[in-house]
C-alpha distance (Angstrom), angle and dihedral (degrees) to the residues before:
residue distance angle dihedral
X1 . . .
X2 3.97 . .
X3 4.09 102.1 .
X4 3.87 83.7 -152.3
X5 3.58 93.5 64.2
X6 3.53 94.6 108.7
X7 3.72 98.9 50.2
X8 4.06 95.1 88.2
X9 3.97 109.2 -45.6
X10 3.80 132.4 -64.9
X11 3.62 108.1 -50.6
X12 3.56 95.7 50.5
X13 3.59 91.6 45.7
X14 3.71 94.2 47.4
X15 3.80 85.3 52.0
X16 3.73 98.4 50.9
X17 3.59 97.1 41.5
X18 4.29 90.6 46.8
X19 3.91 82.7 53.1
X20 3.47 101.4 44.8
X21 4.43 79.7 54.1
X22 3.45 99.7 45.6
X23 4.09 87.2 49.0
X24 3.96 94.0 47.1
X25 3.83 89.3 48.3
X26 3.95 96.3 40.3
X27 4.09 88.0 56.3
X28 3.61 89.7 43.1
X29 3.95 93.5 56.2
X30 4.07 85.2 49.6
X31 3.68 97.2 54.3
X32 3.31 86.7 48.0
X33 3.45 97.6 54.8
X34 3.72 93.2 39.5
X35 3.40 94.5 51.6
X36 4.49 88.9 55.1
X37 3.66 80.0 45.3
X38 3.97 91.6 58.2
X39 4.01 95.8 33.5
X40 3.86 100.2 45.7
X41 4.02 108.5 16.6
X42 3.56 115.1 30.5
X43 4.14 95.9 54.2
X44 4.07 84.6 54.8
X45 4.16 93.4 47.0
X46 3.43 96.5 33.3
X47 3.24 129.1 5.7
X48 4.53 128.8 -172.2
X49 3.13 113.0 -115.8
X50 4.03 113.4 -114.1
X51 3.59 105.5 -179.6
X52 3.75 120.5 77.7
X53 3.98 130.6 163.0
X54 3.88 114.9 -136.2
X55 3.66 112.8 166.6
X56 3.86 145.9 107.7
X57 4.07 97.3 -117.0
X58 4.08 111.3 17.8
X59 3.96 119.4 -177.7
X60 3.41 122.8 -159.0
X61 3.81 108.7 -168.8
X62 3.89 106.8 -153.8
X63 3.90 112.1 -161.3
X64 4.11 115.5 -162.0
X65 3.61 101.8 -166.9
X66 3.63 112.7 -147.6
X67 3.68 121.1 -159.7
X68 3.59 133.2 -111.8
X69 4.08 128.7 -150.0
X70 3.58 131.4 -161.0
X71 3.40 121.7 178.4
X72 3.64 98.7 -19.8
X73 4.52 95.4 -40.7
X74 3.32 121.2 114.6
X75 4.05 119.9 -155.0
X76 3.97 141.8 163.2
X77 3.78 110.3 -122.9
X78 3.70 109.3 -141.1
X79 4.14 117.7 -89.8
X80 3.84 102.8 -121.7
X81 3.99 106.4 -164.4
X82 4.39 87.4 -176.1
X83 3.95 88.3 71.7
X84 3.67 97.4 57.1
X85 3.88 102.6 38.5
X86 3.53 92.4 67.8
C-alpha cells in the first residue's frame, strides 16, 4: 500500500510518492558520481599534500648522481644514504 494515501487521494499520492523516488534515486546517482570523482579524479588533478616537516633540526640529504662511462656505457651508480650517515 501507498503510505501517501491519505494525503488527498490517489493521484496526488501517486505523485508525491513518484517524486519523493525520483529525488532519492537522483541524489543517489550524484553521490555516486561524486564519490568516482573523489576516488579516481581529484588525487590525479589535485592531490593533498601528505608530507609535512615539523622538527627543530631537519636534513634533507640531496644526492646529484653523476654518471660513470666505461668503454663507451653510461650508468647511475646507486645513491647509498647508510655510507654518509655515519
Amino acid at each position: 500500500m501507498n503510505p501517501l494515501m491519505a494525503v488527498g487521494g490517489q493521484a496526488v499520492g501517486n505523485f508525491l510518492w513518484h517524486a519523493i523516488k525520483r529525488t532519492a534515486s537522483v541524489l543517489f546517482v550524484i553521490g555516486l558520481l561524486w564519490a568516482i570523482y573523489v576516488m579516481a579524479v581529484k588525487p590525479h588533478i589535485n592531490p593533498t599534500p601528505t608530507e609535512s616537516q615539523e622538527a627543530e633540526n631537519i636534513t634533507n640529504y640531496n644526492y646529484t648522481m653523476q654518471p660513470k662511462s666505461y668503454f663507451g656505457c653510461q650508468h647511475f651508480g646507486i645513491a647509498r644514504p647508510e655510507k654518509d650517515k655515519k
